[in-house]
C-alpha positions in Angstrom: -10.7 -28.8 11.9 -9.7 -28.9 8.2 -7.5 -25.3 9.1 -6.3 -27.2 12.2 -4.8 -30.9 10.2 -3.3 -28.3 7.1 -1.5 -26.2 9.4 0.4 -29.6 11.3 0.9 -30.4 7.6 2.7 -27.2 6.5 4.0 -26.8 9.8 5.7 -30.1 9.5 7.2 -29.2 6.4 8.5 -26.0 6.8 9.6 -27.2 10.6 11.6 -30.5 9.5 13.5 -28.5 6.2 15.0 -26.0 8.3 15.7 -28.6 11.5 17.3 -31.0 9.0 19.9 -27.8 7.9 20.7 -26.7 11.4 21.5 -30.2 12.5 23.8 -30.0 8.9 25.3 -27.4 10.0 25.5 -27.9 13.3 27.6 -30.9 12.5 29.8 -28.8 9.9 30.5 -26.2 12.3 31.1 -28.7 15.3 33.4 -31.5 14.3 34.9 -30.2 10.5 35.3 -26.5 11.6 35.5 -26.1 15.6 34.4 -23.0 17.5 36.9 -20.2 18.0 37.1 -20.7 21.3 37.0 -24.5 21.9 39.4 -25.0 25.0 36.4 -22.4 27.3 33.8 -25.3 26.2 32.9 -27.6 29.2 33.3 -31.7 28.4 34.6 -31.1 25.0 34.7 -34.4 22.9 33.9 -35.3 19.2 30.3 -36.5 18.6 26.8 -35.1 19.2 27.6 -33.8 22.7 30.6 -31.4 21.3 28.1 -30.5 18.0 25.2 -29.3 20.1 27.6 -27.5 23.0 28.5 -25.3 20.2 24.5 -23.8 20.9 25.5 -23.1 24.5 26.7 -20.1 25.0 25.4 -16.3 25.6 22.0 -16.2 26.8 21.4 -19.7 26.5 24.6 -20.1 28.8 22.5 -17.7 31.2 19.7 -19.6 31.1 21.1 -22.9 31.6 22.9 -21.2 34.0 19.9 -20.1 36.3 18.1 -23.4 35.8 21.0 -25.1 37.2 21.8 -23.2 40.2 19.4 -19.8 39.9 19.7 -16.5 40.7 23.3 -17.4 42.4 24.3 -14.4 40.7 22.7 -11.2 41.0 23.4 -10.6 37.1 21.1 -12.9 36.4 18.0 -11.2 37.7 17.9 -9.0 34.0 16.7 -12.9 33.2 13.4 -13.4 33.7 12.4 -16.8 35.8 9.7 -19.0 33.7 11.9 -19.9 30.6 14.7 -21.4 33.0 12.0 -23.1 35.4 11.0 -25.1 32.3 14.5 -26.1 31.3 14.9 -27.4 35.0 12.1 -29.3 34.2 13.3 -31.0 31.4 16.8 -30.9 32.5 15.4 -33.0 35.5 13.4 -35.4 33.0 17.1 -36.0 31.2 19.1 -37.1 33.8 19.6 -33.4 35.3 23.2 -33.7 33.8 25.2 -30.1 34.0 25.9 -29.0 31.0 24.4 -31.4 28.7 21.3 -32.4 29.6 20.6 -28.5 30.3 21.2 -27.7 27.0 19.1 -30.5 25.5 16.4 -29.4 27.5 16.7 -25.9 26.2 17.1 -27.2 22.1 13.9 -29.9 22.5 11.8 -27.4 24.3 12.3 -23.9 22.1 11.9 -26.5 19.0 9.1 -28.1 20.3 7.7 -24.5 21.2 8.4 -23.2 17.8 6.7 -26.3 15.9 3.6 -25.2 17.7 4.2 -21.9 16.7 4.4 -22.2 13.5 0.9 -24.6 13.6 -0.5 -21.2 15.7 0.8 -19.0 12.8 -0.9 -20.8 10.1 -4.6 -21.0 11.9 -4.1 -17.4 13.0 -3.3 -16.3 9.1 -5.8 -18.7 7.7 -8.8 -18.0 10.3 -8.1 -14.5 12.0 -7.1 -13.0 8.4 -8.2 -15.5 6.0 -5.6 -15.6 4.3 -5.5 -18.6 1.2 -3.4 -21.3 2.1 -0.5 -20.4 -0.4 0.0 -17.1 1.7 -0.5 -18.7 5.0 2.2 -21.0 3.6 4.6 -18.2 2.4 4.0 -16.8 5.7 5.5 -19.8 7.6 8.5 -20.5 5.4 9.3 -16.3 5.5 9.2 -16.5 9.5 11.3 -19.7 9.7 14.2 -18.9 7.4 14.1 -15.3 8.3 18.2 -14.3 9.0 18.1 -14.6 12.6 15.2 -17.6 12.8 18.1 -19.8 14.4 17.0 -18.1 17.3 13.9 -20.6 17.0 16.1 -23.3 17.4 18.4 -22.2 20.1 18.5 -22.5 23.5 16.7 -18.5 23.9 13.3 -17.5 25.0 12.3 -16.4 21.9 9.9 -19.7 20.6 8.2 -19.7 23.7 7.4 -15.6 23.5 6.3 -16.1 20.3 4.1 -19.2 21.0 2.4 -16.8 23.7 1.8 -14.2 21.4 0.2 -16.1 18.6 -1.8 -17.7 21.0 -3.0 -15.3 22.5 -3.9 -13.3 19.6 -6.2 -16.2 18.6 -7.6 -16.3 21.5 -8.7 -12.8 21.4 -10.3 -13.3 18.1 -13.7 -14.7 19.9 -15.8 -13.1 22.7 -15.8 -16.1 25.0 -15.1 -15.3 28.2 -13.0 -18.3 28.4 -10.5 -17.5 25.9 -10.1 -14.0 27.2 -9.3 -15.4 30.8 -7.0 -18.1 29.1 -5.2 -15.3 27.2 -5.0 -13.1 30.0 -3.3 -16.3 32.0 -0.5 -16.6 28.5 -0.1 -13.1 28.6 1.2 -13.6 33.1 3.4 -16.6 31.7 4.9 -14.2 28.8 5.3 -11.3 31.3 7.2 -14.2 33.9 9.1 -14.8 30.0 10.6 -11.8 29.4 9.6 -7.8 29.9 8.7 -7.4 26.6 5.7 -8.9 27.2 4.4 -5.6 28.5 3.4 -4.9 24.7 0.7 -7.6 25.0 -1.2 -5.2 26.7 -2.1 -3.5 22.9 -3.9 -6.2 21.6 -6.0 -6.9 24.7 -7.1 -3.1 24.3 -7.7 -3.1 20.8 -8.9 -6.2 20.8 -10.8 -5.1 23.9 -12.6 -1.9 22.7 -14.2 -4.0 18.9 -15.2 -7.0 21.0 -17.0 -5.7 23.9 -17.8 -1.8 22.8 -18.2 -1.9 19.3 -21.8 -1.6 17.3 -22.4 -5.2 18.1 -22.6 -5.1 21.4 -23.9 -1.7 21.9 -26.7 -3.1 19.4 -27.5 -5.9 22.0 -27.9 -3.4 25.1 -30.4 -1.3 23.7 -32.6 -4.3 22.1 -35.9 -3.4 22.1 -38.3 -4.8 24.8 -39.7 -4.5 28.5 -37.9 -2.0 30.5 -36.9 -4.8 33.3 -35.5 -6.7 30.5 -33.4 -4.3 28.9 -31.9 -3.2 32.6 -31.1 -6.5 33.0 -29.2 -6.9 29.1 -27.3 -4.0 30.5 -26.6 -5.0 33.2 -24.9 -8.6 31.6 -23.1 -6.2 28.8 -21.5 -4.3 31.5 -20.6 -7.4 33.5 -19.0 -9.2 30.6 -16.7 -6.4 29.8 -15.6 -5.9 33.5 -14.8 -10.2 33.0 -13.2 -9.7 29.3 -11.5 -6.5 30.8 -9.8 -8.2 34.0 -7.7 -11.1 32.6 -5.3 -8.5 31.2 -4.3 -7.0 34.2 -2.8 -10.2 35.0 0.1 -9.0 32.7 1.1 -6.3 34.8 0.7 -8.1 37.8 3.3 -10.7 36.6 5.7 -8.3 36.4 4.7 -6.9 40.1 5.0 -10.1 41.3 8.7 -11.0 39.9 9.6 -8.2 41.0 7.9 -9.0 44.6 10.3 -11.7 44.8 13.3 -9.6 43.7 12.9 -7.0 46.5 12.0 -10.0 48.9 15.5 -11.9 47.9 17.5 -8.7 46.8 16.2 -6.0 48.7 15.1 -4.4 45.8 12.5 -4.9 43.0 13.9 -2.8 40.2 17.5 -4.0 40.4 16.6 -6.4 37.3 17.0 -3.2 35.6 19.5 -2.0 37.4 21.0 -5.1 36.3 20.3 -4.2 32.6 22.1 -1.3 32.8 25.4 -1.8 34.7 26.0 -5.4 34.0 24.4 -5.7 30.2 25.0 -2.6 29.3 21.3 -1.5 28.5 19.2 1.5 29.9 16.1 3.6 28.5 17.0 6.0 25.9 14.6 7.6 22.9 14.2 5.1 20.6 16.4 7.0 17.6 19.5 7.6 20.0 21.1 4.1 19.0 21.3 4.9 15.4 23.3 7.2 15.6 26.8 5.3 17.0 25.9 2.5 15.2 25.4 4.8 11.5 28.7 7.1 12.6 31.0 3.8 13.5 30.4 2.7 9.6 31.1 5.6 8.0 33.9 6.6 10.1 35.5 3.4 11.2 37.2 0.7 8.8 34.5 -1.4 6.8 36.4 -5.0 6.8 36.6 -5.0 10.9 33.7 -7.8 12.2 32.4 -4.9 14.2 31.5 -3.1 11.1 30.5 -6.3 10.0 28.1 -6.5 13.1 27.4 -3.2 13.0 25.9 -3.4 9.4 23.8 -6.1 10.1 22.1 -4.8 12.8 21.3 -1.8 10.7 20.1 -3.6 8.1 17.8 -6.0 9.8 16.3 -3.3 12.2 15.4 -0.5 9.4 14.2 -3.3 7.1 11.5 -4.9 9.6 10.9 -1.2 10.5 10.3 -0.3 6.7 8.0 -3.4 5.6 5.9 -2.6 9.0 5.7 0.8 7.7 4.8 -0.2 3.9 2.2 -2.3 5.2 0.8 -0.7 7.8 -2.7 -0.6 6.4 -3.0 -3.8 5.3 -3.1 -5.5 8.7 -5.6 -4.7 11.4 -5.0 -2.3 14.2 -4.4 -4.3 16.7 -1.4 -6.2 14.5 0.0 -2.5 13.3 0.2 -1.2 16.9 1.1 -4.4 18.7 4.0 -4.3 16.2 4.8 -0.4 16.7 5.1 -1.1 20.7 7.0 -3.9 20.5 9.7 -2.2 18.0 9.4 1.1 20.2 10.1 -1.5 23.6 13.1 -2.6 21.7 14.2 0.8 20.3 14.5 2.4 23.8 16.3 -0.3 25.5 20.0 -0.1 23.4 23.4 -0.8 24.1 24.8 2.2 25.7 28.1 1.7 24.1 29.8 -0.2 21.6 27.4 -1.9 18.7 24.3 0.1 19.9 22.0 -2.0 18.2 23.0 -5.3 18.9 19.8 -7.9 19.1 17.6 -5.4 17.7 17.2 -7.8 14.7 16.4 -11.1 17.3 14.3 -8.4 18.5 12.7 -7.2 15.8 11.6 -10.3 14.1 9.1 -11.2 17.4 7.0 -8.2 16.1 5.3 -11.2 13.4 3.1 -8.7 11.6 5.8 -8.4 9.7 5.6 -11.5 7.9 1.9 -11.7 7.4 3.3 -8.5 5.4 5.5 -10.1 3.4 3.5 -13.2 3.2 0.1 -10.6 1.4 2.9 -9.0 -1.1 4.0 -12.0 -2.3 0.2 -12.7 -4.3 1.1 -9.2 -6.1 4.7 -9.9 -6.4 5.2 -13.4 -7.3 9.2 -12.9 -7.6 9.2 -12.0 -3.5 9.9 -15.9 -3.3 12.9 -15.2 -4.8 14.3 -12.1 -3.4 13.3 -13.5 -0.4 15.1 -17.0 -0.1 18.1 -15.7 -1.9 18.7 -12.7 0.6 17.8 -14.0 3.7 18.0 -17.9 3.7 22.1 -18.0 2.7 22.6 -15.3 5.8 20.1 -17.8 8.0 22.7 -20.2 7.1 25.9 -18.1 7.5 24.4 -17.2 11.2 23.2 -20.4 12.2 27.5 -21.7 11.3 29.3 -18.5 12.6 26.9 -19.1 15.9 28.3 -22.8 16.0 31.4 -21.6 15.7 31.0 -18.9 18.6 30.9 -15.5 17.0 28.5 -13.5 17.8 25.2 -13.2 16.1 22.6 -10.8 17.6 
């Protein structure tokens, strides 16, 4: 309970800092600066409604989009259903208003989501890798000013994933049957979420194999006693791991199930990746392939362009997450490491097949978490990381959060 009040606590703080400069510059970028393309925003007017329409655009225009009307367009299936479904909700709750309540159904519900992430991240660094609270601290304030953490606060998917995925991962700290089934129900709402979700499947197996077939348990089914009575602990050992063992498969089976519906209304099941590939301009490739255009466009193209620009960026902020995850691969369990390696693989073979290859691998990239829990353990050896830190990455957290205001694009 005492983990439980600290975490609202440094969640609070952490949460209402950053809020407080997005709204700032929010404002800045809305009324004193004006986005690029003003005359393509719907109901433009001065005030908070032309401030926050400077958030709705890209995928949150997608997903606003879909809530409104659905899967009208048959684009739209690459978007997985859940996250709109909730923004109808509140959408409905606000006066079901097109565009505006949409949108602030999207911006109260992926900040609302992340606030409860970040009071998920704390327990889960505090109580799943006891962590002391200065780290578990560090840990928040690295994830929420990361570059690209105004993703957190916009209209995207991405607060809700991560909510899932923290959750789940404390769930699957504890042997409870319970938890495991609760997970396992997360784990179908992350899959309805997005496909990325698919990775989730890593923890549950890890997790999986020390909870119900480690020494513990193997201990417990060959107790000593009568013969009837250590049938019969067998017997309950190998029932609870067919119970732990089930829930996950309801991951999978969300997927089948969306994709049920899209052969149902579409006459075919895969065309959300069909989708992906001739409308978004993704399709499976080895996970190295997109480094290449991306590399060869900066050192052969001019280096003031915004495409280099872009191009840089997404360099940057995929090999670094790659290379602390690498660094501190043995400091984290194995069910962190390789939840982090096949999520970062899943993002790796999924690329822009032309143009800035690696576009949204850094969005991408930061939903592997590990990575701060990293960062968060370095910084009680290297005090100055604070520094480094907030002065590299909180000024570009910044810089996005305006140029996305201001409709350029950011991941």
């Amino acid at each position: 309970m005492g983990t439980l009040r600290s975490a609202w606590k440094e969640a609070a703080w952490v949460f209402g800092l950053s809020r407080l400069l997005l709204l700032l510059i929010t404002y800045v970028g809305g009324v004193l600066l004006r986005p690029k393309n003003m005359a393509s925003i719907p109901c433009v007017q001065n005030g908070l409604r032309f401030c926050l329409l400077g958030w709705y655009h890209w995928d949150a225009d997608a997903f606003g989009r879909i809530a409104h009307v659905g899967y009208r367009s048959v684009a739209d299936v690459a978007f997985f259903p859940f996250w709109p479904w909730l923004i109808r909700l509140g959408a409905a709750a606000l006066g079901n208003r097109f565009p505006l309540s949409f949108l602030l159904s999207e911006l109260l519900l992926s900040n609302l989501f992340f606030f409860a992430a970040l009071v998920a991240f704390y327990v889960l660094a505090r109580e799943g890798l006891h962590f002391d609270p200065a780290q578990a601290r560090k840990a928040l304030w690295y994830l929420t000013f990361y570059a690209y953490g105004i993703f957190f606060f916009a209209g995207y998917s991405e607060s809700l994933f991560l909510l899932l995925t923290l959750t789940i991962f404390l769930l699957l700290q504890g042997t409870a049957l319970w938890r495991w089934w609760l997970a396992g129900l997360l784990g179908c709402i992350a899959a309805l979420t997005r496909s990325t979700a698919i990775v989730l499947l890593v923890p549950f197996l890890f997790f999986y194999v020390e909870r119900f077939w480690g020494a513990d348990s193997l201990a417990a089914a060959a107790a000593p006693g009568e013969i009837a009575q250590a049938s019969a602990q067998r017997w309950r050992l190998w029932l609870r791991r067919l119970l732990a063992g089930l829930p996950a498969l309801l991951i999978p089976a969300a997927l089948a199930a969306y994709m049920g519906y899209l052969g149902l209304r579409f006459g075919d099941p895969f065309i959300y990746s069909r989708m992906e590939r001739t409308v978004w301009g993704r399709q499976f490739e080895f996970p190295l392939v997109a480094f290449g255009p991306a590399l060869g466009a900066l050192l052969t193209g001019p280096l003031h362009t915004e495409m280099a620009v872009r191009n840089l960026m997404d360099l940057l902020f995929t090999l670094l997450p790659l290379g602390v995850l690498a660094a501190g691969w043995r400091q984290m369990p194995v069910a962190y490491r390789f939840f982090s390696l096949a999520l970062a693989l899943f993002a790796l073979c999924f690329p822009l097949v032309a143009g800035e290859t690696l576009a949204s691998q850094p969005r991408y990239m930061m939903m592997a978490f590990p990575l701060f829990l990293v960062l968060a353990r370095w910084s009680k050896r290297f005090p100055s990381l604070d520094l480094v830190y907030g002065g590299f990455c909180a000024p570009l957290f910044a810089l996005n959060a305006l140029l996305f205001t201001l409709h350029y694009w950011v991941a």
